[in-house]
N, C-alpha and C positions, 0 to 999 in steps of 0.2 A: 324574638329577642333582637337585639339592637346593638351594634357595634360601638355604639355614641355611648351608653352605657358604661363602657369599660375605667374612663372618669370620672363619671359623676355619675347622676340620678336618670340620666336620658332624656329624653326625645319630648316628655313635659315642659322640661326644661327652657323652653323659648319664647325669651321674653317678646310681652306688645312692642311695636314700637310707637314714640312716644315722640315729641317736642323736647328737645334740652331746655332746660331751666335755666333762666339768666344767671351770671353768677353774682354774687354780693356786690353789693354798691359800693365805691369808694367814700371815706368818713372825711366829708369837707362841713367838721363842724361850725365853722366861723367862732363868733365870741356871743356868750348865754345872755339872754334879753337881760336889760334895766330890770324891769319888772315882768310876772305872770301873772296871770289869771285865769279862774274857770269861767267867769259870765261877768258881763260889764259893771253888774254891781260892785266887783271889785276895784273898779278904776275910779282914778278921780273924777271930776265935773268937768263935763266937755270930752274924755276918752270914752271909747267905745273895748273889750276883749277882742280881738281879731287876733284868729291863728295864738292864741292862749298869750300875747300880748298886748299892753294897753296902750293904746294908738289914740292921736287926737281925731275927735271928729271931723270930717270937713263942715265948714258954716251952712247953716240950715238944714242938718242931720239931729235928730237923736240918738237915744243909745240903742236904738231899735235897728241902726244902720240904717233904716229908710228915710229918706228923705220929710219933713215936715210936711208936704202938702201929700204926701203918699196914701193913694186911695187904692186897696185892693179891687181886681174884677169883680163885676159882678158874678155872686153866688161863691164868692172863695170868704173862708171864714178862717181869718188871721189875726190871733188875739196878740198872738207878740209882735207883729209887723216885721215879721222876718223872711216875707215873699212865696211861706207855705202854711200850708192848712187845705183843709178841705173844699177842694174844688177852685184853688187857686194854681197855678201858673206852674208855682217853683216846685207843685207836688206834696202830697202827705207831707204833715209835720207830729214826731214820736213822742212832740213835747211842746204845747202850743201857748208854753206857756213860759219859755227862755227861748231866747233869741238863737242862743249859741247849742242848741240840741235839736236837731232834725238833719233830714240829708245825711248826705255821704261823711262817714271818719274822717276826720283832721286832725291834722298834730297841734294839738292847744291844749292836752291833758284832760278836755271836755271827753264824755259818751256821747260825739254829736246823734250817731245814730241808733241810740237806747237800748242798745243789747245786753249793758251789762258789762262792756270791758270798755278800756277807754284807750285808744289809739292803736288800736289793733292794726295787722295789716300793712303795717309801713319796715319796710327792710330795717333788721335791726341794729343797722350803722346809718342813721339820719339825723333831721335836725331833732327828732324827739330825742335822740340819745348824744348828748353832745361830749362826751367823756368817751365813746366807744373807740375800741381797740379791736383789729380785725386780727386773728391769729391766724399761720401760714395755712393753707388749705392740706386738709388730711385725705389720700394716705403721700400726696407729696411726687414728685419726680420719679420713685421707687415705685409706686404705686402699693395696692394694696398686698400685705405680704400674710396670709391668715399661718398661722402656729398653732397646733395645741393648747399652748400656753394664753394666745389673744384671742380665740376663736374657735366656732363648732361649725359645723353642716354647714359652713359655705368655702364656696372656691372664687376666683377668677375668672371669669371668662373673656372670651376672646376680644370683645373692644375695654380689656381692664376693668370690668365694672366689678364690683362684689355682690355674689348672686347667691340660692340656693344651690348646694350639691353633695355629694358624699366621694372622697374619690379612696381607692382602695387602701392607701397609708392609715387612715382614718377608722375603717372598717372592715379588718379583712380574718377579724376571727370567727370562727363554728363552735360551738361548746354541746360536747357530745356527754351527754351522761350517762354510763355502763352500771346501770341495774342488778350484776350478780359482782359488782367490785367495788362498789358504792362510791367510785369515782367519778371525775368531768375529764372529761380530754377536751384540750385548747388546741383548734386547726389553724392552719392558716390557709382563708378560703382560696390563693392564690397556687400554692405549690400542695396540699394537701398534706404536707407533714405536719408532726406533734408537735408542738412548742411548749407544752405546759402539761401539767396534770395532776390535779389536787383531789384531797377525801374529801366527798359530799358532805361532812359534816367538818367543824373546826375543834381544836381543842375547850374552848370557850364554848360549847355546845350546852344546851340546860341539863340539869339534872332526870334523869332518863329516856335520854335519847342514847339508841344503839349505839355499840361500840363503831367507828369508821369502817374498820377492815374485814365485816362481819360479813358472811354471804346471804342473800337473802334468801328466805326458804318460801315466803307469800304466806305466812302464816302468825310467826310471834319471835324471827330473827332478821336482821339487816335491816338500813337505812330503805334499800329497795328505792335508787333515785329516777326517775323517770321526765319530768317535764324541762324543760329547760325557758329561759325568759331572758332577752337582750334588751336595756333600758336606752336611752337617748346618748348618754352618757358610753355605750356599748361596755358598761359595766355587766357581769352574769347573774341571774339567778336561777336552784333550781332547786327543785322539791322532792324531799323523800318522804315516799310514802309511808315505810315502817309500818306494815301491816299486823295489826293488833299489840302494837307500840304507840310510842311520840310521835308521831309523824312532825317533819319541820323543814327549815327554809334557809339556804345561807345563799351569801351575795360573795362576788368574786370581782376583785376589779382589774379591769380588762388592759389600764396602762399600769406599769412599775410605779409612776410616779405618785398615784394614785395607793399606793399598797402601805402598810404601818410597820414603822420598824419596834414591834412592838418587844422584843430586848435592846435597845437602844445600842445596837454594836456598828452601826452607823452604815450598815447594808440589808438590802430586802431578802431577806431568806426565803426563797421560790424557787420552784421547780422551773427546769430551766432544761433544755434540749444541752447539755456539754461535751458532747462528743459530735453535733451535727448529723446524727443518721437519721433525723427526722424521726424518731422513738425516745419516747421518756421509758427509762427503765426502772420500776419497781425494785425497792431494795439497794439502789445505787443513789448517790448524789444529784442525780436529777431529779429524785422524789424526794421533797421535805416531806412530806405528811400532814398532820392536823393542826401542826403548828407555821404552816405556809403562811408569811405575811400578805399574800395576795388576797390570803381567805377574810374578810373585813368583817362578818358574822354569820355565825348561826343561832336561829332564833324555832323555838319550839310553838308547834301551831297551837293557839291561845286564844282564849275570850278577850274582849276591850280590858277586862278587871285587870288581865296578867295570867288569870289561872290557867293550866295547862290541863290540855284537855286531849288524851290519847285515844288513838285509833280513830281517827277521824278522817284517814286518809286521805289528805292533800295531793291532788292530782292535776287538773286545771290549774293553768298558770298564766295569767298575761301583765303587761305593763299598762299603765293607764295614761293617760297625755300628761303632758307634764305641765303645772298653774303659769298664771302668766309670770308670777315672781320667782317661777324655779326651772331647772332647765330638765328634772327630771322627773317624771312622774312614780307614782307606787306602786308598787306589784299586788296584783290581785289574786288570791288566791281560793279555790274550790276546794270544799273539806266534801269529802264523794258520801261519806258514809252520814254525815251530820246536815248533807239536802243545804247548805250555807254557803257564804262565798264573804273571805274579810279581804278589808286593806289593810296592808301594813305600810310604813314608814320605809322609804327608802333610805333613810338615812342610819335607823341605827335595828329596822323590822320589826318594832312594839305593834302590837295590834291595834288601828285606828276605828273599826267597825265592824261588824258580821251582819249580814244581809240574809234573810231567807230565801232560798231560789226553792223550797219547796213543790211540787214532791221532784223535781229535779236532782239528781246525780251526776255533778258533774262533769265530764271527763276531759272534755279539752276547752280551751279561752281563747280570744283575740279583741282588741282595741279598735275599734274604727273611727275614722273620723270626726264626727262629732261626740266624741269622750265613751259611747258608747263600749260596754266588757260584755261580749255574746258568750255561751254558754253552748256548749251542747251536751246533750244527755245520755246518758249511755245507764238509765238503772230502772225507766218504765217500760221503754220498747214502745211510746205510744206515739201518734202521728200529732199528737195533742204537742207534744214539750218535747220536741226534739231539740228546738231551737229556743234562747230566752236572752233578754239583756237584764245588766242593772243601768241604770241612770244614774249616775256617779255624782249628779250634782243632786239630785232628789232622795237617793237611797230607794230607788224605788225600782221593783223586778217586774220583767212584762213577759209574757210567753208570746214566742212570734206565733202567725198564722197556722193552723192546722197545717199541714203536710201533708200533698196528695197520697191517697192508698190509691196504688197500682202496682201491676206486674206482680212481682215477689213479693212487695213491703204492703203487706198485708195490716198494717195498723197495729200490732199486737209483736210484732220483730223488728221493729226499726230501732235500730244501736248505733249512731254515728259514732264514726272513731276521728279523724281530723276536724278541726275548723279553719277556716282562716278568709280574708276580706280582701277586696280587689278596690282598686282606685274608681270604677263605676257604681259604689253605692251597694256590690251586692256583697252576700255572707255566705261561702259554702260549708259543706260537710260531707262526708265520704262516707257511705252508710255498707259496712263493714258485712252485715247480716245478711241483706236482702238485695233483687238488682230490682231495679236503675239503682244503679251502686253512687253516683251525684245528686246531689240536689242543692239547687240554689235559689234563693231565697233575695228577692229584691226591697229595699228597705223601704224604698218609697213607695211602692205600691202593697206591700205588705203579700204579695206571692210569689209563689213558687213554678220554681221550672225543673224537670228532672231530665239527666243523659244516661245512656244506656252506656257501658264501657266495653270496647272492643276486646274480646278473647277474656271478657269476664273476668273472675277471680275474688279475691279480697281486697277492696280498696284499704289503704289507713294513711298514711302522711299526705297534706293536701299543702299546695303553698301559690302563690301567681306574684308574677312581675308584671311590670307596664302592659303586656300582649298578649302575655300567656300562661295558663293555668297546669301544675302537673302537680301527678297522682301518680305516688305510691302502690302499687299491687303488690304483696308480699306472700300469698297464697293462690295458688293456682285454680281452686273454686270456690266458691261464696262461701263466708263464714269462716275462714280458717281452716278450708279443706285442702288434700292433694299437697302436692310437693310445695314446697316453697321457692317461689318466682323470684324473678328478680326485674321485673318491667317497670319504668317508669312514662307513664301516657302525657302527652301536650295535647292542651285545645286549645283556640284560637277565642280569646276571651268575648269578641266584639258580636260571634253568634256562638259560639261552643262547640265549632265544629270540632270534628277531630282532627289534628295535625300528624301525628305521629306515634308511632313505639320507640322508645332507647330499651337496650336490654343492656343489664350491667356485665361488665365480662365477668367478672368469678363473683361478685356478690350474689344475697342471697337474702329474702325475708326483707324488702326494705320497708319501715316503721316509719321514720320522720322523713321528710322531704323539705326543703327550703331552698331560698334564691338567696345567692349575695351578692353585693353590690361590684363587683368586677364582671359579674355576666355569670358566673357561673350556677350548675343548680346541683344539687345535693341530695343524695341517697343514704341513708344510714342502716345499713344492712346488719338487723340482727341477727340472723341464722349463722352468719359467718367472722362477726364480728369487725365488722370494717365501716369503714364511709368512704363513698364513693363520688368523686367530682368530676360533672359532664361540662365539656366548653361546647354549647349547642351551636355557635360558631363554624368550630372547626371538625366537632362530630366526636372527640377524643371524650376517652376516663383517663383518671386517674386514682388506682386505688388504693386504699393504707388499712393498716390495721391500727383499732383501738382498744379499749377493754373489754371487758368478758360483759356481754349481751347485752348491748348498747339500745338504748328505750327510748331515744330522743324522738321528741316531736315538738310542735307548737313553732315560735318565733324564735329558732334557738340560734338565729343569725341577727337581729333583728331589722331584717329588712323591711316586711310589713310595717312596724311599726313607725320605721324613719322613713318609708317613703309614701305609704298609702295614710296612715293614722295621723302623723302629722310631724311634714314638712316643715323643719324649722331649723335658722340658723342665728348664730350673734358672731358680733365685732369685738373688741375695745381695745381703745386706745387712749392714753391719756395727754393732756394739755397743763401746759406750765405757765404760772398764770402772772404777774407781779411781781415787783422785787419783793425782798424780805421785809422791808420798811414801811411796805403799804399792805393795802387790804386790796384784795380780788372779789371784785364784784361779777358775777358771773351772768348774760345778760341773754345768751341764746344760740343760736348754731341755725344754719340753712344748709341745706343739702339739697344735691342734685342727684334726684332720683327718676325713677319707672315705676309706678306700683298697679300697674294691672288688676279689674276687677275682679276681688275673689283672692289678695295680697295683700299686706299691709309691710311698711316700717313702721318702726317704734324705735323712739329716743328713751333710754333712761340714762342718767347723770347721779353722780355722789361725788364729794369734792374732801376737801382736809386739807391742815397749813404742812403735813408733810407726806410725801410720797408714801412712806408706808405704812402710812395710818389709813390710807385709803380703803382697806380691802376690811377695814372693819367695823367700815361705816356704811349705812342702810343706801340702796340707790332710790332714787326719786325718778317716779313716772309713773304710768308712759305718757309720752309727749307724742302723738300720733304725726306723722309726713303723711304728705298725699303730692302726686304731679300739680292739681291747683295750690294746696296750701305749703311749700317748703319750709316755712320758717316753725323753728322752735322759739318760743318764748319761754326762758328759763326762770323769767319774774311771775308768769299767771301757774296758775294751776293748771296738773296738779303739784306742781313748785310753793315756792321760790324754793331756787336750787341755794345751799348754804353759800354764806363766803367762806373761800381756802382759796389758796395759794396752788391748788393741785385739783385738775378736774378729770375724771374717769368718764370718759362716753362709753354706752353701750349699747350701740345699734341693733337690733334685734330683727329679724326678715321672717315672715310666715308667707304661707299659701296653704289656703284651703280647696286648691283647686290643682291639679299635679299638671295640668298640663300647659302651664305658665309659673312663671317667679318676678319676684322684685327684684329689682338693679339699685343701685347703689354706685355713684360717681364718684363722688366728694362731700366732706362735712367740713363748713367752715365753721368755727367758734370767734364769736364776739364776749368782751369781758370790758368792764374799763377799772381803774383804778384812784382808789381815793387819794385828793391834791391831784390829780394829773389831769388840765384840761385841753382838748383836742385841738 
């Protein structure tokens, strides 16, 4: 673990260094030529196009600019007489057949050199642009100030730049789902007390789905909630399983602001910690119930058509990356008993697809990197299909590698019970049945490695941060034997050695495991009903109680997700562009960036003649930055950005590689204005 972590994302975190970017040119328009031109046929008799104006020749010139008695070298072949062509002087010509197209861009509105755009490359306050207006440089004196409100997963960093990060304001809830009370308990991963606590299903639930407050018996009563899912957004979801019932899926959102006031009495009715002991209490005013406006829906697990299809038991759960035009991706869900795995819609959870993962049964999920939704299986027992993915953009399921048979795991009892992925490319699983109780699975070479775990027992919740991997023991020997433990093991991700044992002081039976992003790592102790919070730091727990036999596992922080699956942050801010009397022509932006290979920025822009017409109009892009190319052209594609009066920038920061980020300096916007010349 890493101290540097307790702000942000960690020790990834450090960007190349780079060259600063000049910053924008000052706009010394002068006064717009007499006349223009693209190619000298346009001038009169006697001018030649030069620099996209019509100039008189000097005597004894044509309009070829060469000189009258101008004889190319021998073996150059120069149909226009414009000093290029093949095997001449001035170099290749892309057009040998206009004087004013080859060589290097010019600002003359010409394609001198036949790419396809025409004056590309010239800063976009120059003589190409003589009407431009250079706005004050963003984020200003103040520097860059990220809210909620303007921004996601970036911070500040030390020389001001706006970088990738997560820092604990941003992310510091655990959402624990108790199985025999069909609720979620809301942590806070920093002090480990309750702050919320909602029924696993909503009022607005489908037409048979159990009652919320049922118990579950694993048979044909209760919701029966188990997996838990953090989206980008650190929105919840988690799934009940309702065995030989509905089985279904409700989403929870993680800020107030975010919640519906869905009786319009003009405050969010939630469960709310109101007396401060770090306990929501059942039965009092800190428990709304199924009518919680935090709770956004519950949706019953269903085919694409709509039709609802029971006992299917939804167990596996993860989030999938989020497109490039949304910031949140869909939750993906495993039906354990129907061998399938759908998406649903994060926005209102309709079923968007079901995929065979045949003869696989799912039991746990995770998201990696390249969009990838792994699987593990827990319903053949075979070395065949322990492990599988779908292909999210193909719809398409793969069974990883065979799986070594040795030791115990005889090929015939391998039952993984966790999944979950590390920022090196690999996939673990906790093989619950048989020892070597790990095995992990490399993506790129498509094998496997297995570790033996000290003092044995029953692996189940698996999770890793930047360094380090830990594992859940909840049983004292293999299989769900002997008393129930309470050890949680670290290895050293970089060979797997082993680091360590923590033992939790009074928990007991821990189930899910997870890291979050303050440094802390997380025990969810069924046997005794608690979750229990290690600062590997400083060596301490802290433990709390939650509801009655708490089942969580999976990404139910979502750390994995925001730090190893994918790294991503946005800006915006908006620009005020013209008076009321003119039109704003919206013309581009330069920025001073860092973008590290294996990083990207992206511009996207939407504009409107009034401020708060903005937010309801489509944004246009992306407009790709890079250290060589800074400038956005808001006039090429995939533009033109519209004219308004009001322009919304939206910086957007990726890395597909955790152990660097893009920086981010300043954005400057260029506009100009009709009748206003510079």
């Amino acid at each position: 673990m890493h101290a540097a972590r307790r702000s942000s994302w960690g020790p990834w975190l450090v960007p190349f260094l780079s060259i600063a970017l000049a910053g924008l040119a000052a706009c010394d328009c002068g006064t717009p030529p007499a006349a223009t031109c693209r190619t000298s046929a346009q001038c009169e008799d006697g001018e030649t196009c030069v620099d996209g104006r019509c100039t008189e020749l000097p005597e004894g010139t044509d309009a070829g600019r060469q000189p009258d008695a101008y004889e190319p070298l021998p073996g150059c072949r120069d149909t226009d007489r414009d000093g290029r062509g093949e095997g001449c002087a001035g170099g290749p010509d892309c057009d040998d057949t206009d004087p004013d197209r080859g060589g290097a861009e010019v600002c003359d509105t010409v394609d001198n050199d036949c790419n396809g755009s025409v004056d590309e490359g010239f800063a976009i306050c120059s003589e190409c642009t003589p009407e431009c207006v250079i706005d004050p440089t963003v984020p200003g004196p103040a520097g860059w100030m990220p809210t909620p409100e303007n921004s996601d997963g970036v911070i500040v960093d030390d020389e001001g730049a706006l970088t990738l990060g997560r820092t604990e304001a941003t992310a510091f809830a655990v959402w624990v789902a108790n199985a025999d009370e069909a609720t979620v308990s809301k942590m806070d991963s920093r002090t480990n007390t309750e702050l919320a606590r909602y029924p696993t299903v909503g009022s607005l639930a489908p037409a048979g789905t159990r009652p919320w407050n049922e118990a579950c018996n694993w048979s044909n009563q209760g919701n029966c909630p188990s997996r838990t899912a953090v989206d980008q957004n650190f929105d919840a979801y988690v799934a009940n399983r309702a065995f030989g019932s509905q089985g279904s899926l409700t989403k929870y959102a993680n800020d107030e602001a975010d919640c519906i006031d869905r009786n319009a009495n003009g405050v969010i009715d939630t469960s709310r910690d109101l007396n401060g002991d770090g306990t929501i209490q059942l039965g009092s005013a800190e428990f709304v119930g199924p009518d919680d406006e935090c709770i956004l829906w519950t949706v019953g697990v269903a085919n694409p058509d709509g039709s609802l299809t029971p006992n299917e038991v939804p167990r596996a759960l993860a989030i999938g990356l989020a497109p490039p035009d949304a910031y949140v991706g869909n939750p993906w869900i495993g039906h354990f008993n129907a061998q399938e795995t759908c998406e649903l819609s994060a926005v209102d959870g309709h079923t968007i697809r079901c995929i065979s993962i045949a003869p696989m049964g799912s039991y746990g999920a995770v998201a990696d990197a390249d969009g990838r939704i792994w699987y593990a299986d827990r319903a053949t027992g075979s070395a065949d299909t322990i492990l599988g993915y779908v292909d999210t953009i193909t719809g398409t399921f793969t069974t990883a590698t065979r799986a070594p048979v040795m030791g115990g795991c005889t090929g015939a009892n391998m039952y993984p019970y966790g999944v979950t992925v590390d920022g090196l490319g690999h996939v673990y699983v906790a093989m619950s049945s048989c020892e070597p109780g790990l095995y992990r699975y490399t993506v790129a070479t498509s094998t496997w490695d297995t570790v033996s775990l000290p003092g044995g027992g029953t692996p189940r919740g698996v999770a890793a941060d930047e360094s380090s991997l830990w594992i859940g023991i909840s049983h004292e020997t293999i299989n769900f034997g002997g008393a129930a433990a309470g050890r949680i093991l670290q290895f050293r991700l970089a060979d797997m050695a082993f680091i360590r044992q923590w033992d939790l002081p009074t928990g007991r039976g821990p189930v899910g495991v997870g890291v979050s992003f303050d440094g802390s790592v997380w025990a969810i102790a069924q046997a005794t009903n608690s979750a229990a919070r290690l600062d590997p730091i400083a060596g301490t727990w802290i433990e709390h109680g939650v509801g009655l036999t708490p089942y969580t596992y999976s990404d139910f922080i979502g750390f994995g997700l925001n730090t190893f699956a994918q790294p991503r942050g946005n800006y915006r801010f908006v620009s005020e562009g013209c008076g009321m009397d003119e039109t704003t022509h919206w013309l581009g932006a330069e920025l001073r960036v860092e973008v590290p290979l294996g990083t990207s920025v992206e511009v996207y822009a939407r504009s409107a003649d009034d401020r708060a017409a903005l937010a309801g109009m489509p944004f246009v892009g992306p407009f790709a930055v890079t250290d060589a190319d800074p400038i956005v052209d808001f006039t090429a594609a995939p533009g033109p950005i519209p004219d308004g009066r009001f322009l919304e920038v939206d910086v957007r920061l990726r890395t597909d590689d955790r152990r660097v980020a893009p920086r981010v300096f300043e954005v400057t916007i260029a506009r100009s204005c009709t009748g206003i010349v510079g």
